[in-house]
N, C-alpha and C positions, 0 to 999 in steps of 0.2 A: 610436529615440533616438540615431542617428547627429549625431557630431559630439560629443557630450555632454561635458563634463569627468568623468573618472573619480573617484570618492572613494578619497579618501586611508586611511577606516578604514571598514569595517562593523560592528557588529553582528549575530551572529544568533542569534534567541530559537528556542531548542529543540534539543537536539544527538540530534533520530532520524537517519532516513536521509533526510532533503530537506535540514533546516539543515545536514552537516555535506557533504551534495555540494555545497551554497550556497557555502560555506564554500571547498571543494577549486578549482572554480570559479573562485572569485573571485580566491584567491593564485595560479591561472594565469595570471590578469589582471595583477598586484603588485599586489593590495590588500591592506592588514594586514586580516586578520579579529582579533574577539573571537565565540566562543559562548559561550553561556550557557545555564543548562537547569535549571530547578529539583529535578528529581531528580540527573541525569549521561549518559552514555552512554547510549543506548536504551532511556531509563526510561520510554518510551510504548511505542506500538504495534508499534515497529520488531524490538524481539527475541524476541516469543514467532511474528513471522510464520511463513510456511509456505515460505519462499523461493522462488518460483516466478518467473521471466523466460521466463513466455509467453506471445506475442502472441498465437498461436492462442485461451486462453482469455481474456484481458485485455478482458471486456465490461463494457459498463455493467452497471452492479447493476440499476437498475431494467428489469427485463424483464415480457412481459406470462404467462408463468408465475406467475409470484409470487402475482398477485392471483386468478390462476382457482383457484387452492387454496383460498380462503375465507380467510374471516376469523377464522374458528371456529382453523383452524391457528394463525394468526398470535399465539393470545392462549395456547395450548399453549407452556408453560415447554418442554416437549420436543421441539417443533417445530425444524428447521433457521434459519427465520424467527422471532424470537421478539418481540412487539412488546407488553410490560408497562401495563395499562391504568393511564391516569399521566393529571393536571391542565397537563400541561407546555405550555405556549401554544408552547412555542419545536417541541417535540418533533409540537404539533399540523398548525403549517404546514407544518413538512417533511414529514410524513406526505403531507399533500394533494397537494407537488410532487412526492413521490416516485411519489404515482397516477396522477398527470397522466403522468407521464415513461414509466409503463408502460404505457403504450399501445404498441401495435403501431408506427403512425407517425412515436411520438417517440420509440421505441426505433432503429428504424432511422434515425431522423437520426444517432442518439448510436453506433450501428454503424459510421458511416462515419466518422465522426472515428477512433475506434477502430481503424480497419483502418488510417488515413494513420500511425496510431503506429507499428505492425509493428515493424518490425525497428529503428527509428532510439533505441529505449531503448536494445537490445541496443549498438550499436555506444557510447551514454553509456560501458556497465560498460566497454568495451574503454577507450575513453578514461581513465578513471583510474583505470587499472591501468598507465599508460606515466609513465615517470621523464620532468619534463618540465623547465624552467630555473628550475621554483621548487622545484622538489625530487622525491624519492621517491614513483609512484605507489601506490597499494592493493597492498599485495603479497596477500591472499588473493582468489581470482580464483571467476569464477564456471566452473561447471560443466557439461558436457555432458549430457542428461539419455539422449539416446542410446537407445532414444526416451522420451519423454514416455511412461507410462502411464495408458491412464482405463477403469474395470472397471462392469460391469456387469449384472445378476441379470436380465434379460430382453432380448430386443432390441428388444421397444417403447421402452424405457429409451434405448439404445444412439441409437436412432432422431431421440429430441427433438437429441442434439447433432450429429448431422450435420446436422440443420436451423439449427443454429446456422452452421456450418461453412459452411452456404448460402448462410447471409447473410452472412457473411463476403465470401466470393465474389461475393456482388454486388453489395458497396458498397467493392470496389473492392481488396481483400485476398488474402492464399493462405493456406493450411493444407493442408502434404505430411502427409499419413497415411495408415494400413494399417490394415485391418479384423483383427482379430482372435478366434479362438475361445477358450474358459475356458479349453480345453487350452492353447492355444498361449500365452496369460497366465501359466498356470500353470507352462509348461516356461521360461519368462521369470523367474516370482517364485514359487517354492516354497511362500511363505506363504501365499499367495492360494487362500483355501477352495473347497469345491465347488461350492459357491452360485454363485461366480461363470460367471454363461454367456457372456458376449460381452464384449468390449472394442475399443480403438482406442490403434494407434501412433503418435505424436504426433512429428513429427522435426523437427527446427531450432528446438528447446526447452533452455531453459540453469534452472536453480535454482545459489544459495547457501546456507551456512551461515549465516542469518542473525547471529547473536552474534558469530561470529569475522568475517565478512566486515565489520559495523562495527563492532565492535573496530579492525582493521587500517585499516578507514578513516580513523578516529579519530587512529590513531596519526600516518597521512600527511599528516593535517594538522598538526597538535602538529610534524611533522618538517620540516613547511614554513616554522614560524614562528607558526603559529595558539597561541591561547591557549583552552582550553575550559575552563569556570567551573561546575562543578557545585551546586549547592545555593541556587540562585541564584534565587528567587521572583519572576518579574517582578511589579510591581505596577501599573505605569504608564508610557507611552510618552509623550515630550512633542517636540512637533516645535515647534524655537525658532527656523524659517525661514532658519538656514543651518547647522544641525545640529541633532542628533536626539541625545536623553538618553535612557536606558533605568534607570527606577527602580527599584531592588529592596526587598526588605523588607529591615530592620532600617537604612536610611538610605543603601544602596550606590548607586552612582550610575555609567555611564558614557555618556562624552557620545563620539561620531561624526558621521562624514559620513552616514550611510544605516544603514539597521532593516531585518532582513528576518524577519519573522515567519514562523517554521513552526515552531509551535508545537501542529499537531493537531488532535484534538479542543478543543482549548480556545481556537482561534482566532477564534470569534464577537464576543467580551465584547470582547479587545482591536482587534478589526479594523475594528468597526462605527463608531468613531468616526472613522473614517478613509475612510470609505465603501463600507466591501465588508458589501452588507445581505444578501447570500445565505448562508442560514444553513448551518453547520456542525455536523452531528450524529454522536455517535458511536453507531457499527454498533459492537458489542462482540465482536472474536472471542474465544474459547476456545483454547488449545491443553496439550497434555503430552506426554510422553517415556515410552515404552517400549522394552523390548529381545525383539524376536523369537527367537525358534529358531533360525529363520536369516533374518539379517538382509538386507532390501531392499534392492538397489542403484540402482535407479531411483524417483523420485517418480512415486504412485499417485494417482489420483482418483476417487473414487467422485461424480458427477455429483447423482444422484439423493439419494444422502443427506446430498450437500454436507460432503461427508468430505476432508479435503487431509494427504495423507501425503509426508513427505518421509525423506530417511536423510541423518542428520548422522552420520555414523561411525559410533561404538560405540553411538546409540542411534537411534531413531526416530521422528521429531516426527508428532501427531496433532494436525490443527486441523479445527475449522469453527465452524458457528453464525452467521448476525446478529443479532443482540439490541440495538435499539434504544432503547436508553435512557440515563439519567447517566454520565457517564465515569468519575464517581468513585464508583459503587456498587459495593459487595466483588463477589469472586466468586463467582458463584453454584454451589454443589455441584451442583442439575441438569442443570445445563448440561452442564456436564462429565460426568455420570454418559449422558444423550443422545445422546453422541458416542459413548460409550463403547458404547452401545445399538446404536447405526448403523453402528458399524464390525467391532464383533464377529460376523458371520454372515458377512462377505466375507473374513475372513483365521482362520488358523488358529496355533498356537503362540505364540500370544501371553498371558501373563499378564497378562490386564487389572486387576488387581487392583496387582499392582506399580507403579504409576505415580508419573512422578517429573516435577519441574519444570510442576506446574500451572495457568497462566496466564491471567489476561484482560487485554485492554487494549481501547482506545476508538477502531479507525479512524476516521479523519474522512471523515464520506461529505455529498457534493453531491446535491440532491432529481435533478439530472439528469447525476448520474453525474461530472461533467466539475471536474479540478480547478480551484483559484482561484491563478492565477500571474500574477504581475507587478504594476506600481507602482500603488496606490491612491492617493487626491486629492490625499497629498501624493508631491512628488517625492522626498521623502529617504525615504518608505517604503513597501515593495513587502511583499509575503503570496507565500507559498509553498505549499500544503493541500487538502485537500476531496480526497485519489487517494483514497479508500475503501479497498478492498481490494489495490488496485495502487503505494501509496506506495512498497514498495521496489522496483515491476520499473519505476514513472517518477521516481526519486528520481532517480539521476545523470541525465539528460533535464532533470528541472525545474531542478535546478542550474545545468545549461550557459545553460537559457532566462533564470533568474534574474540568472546572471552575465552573459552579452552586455546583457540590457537597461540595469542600473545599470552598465555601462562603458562604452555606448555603441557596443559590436563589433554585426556581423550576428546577428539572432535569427532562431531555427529559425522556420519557416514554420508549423507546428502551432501557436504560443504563441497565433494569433490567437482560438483556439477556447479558450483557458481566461483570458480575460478577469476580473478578480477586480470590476471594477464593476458587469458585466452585471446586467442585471435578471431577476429571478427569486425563486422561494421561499426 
């Protein structure tokens, strides 16, 4: 979209971590941004994640594991996979495309886009984290993971992800690692039980704090000039062919040059009038806080039981789970007591009982993995959505792509693979 006239104002619905790199983005541009968000600050999926910015693991969700476990797993509340027998016509199709997608074949197509990501997120976070002429980067920065750790109770176990690690490598990717013994894990991370027998060092791996890093994000923009509007129910988007109104409840109203929807999980209902018919489902993860004995200095991965451990300082975030269902269904206690289940035999001094800051939220996942970015039928408004599991390690990424295309600058070469009109489930 070179050449374009730049707008003068945006809009953007949703203040996680896509709308507010949208946002950071765009006043590098001079654009006035407005967010807006119906809860506030990463009142979706963005603050209970697991902070993780790594490429080595950043694969598509549908892979063909999944489905050779049965289906018998899938409908087990306790399962890693957890997928609630539901009348959902919307939850049906995705399902379908998500079978299709795990196929061996289609998983490797969806490999190689993955690997051309690599490192070009990582360099996003570096980008705004730098003071630039519109003002102050992100001052909380991301982190060295030094190495990346992933643990493992057998080494058939160990085995499926250097097969990953394979395929990495042959659709065009790297991943530097080191094999590892329980001992050698263990002289690494003191907590990590005896159960554990094999593992793998993961290097040129970075994680955040999620809550503080968009916290601080938040603030950079607020410091640029940005305005962010909490409590703010979008209800309707109205494109008046030389600006865009964004409706709220109780009669709010603001009218701009350009909309950029990243709003989630809840990006279907609004998007589809617009022509983005690929549906948006949320994977629901789980996460909570506990305080070790001795606390982790490096993010863990348990593989096999899809366990994601990070250390936010004085505590230590536990995630996992996919749970395919409603965005807005409570949270469910077994979920969380599953984790609890799967994580308890690989670590040791932990009171699992103490848990604090209990979480679910609704990633937005695509039946084929691949997010939905860039301008829909109309030109004044573009969608931002569908990373699944990976919206904060491609948040600043989708930002930059979001921002070049509605200004008009050069856009990264990736954008062409996450097409938001494409056809599909």
């Amino acid at each position: 979209m070179a050449g374009m006239t730049a707008p003068d104002h945006v809009v953007v619905v949703g203040a996680g971590f896509i709308g507010l790199s949208t946002a950071w983005y765009l006043q590098d541009a001079g654009v006035k941004v407005t967010v807006v968000d119906r809860g506030g600050v990463a009142s979706g999926s963005s603050w209970g994640n697991a902070g993780w910015l790594t490429p080595a693991l950043t694969l598509p969700i549908a892979e063909p594991s999944i489905f050779s476990n049965g289906l018998k797993m899938m409908l087990d509340p306790t399962s890693p996979l957890y997928i609630p027998l539901s009348a959902d016509a919307k939850l049906l199709r995705f399902l379908i495309g998500f079978a299709w997608h795990s196929m061996p074949k289609r998983w490797e197509e969806a490999m190689r886009v993955f690997s051309e990501i690599g490192i070009t997120g990582l360099d996003a976070f570096d980008e705004i984290s730098q003071h630039t002429a519109a003002g102050p980067g992100v001052a909380e920065h991301s982190k060295a993971a030094d190495p990346f750790l992933t643990g493992f109770t057998s080494l058939k176990d160990r085995n499926a992800l250097l097969h990953e690690f394979e395929m990495i490598e042959k659709t065009g990717g790297t991943v530097d690692f080191e094999l590892l013994t329980g001992d050698q894990l263990r002289g690494i991370e003191p907590t990590l039980s005896d159960r554990v027998a094999a593992g793998v060092a993961i290097k040129n791996q970075r994680y955040i704090n999620p809550p503080k890093f968009i916290a601080s994000l938040a603030e950079s923009v607020v410091a640029r000039g940005g305005d962010i509007i909490g409590a703010f129910n979008v209800t309707d988007i109205r494109d008046n062919k030389n600006s865009v109104t964004v409706i709220g409840s109780e009669g709010r109203a603001i009218t701009a040059d350009h909309v950029v929807l990243a709003t989630g999980a809840w990006m279907t209902d609004m998007a589809q009038k617009f022509g983005v018919n690929v549906v948006v489902q949320a994977g629901r993860g789980y996460s909570f806080t506990v305080e070790p004995e001795h606390m982790p200095t490096h993010p863990i991965y348990f593989p096999t039981q899809r366990v994601a451990c990070t250390p936010l300082g004085d505590r230590f975030r536990i995630a996992g789970t996919m749970e395919f269902r409603d965005v807005n269904h409570k949270l469910e206690p077994k979920r969380i007591e599953a984790i609890v289940a799967a994580a308890t035999p690989v670590y040791k001094g932990i009171n699992w009982e103490n848990r604090k800051e209990e979480w679910v939220g609704g990633r937005p996942c695509t039946a084929d993995g691949l997010p939905l970015v860039g301008q829909t039928r109309s030109p004044r408004i573009s969608v931002g959505g569908g990373h699944g599991m990976w919206g904060v390690a491609l948040g600043p990424l989708t930002g930059k792509i979001l921002a070049a295309q509605i200004t008009g600058q050069e856009v990264p070469t990736i954008a062409r693979h996450f097409n938001p009109l494409r056809k599909g489930f």
